[in-house]
N, C-alpha and C positions, 0 to 999 in steps of 0.2 A: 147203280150209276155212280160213277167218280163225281168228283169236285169239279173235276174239268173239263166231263161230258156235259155239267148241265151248267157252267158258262160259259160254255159254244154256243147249248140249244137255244140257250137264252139271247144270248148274241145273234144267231141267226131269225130269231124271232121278231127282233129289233129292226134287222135289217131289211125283213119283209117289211114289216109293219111302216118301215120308212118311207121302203119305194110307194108300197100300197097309197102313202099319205103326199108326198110328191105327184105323183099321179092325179091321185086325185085334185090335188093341187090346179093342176097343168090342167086340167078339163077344164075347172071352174072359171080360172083367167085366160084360159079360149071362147069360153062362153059368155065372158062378161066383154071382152073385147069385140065379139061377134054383132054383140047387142047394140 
């Protein structure tokens, strides 16, 4: 693995991890607005 495959993989890891925490985000101040 190059230098520049694994700060993609890492990049694209990031950007999961983001939406994943967004997301979750977004449930919790539906859920709180709900209540």
């Amino acid at each position: 693995m190059t230098g520049a495959e694994e700060t993609e993989d890492s990049e694209l890891k990031k950007g999961i991890l983001s939406k994943r925490l967004i997301h979750v985000f977004g449930l919790y101040l539906s859920v709180s607005i709900g209540s």
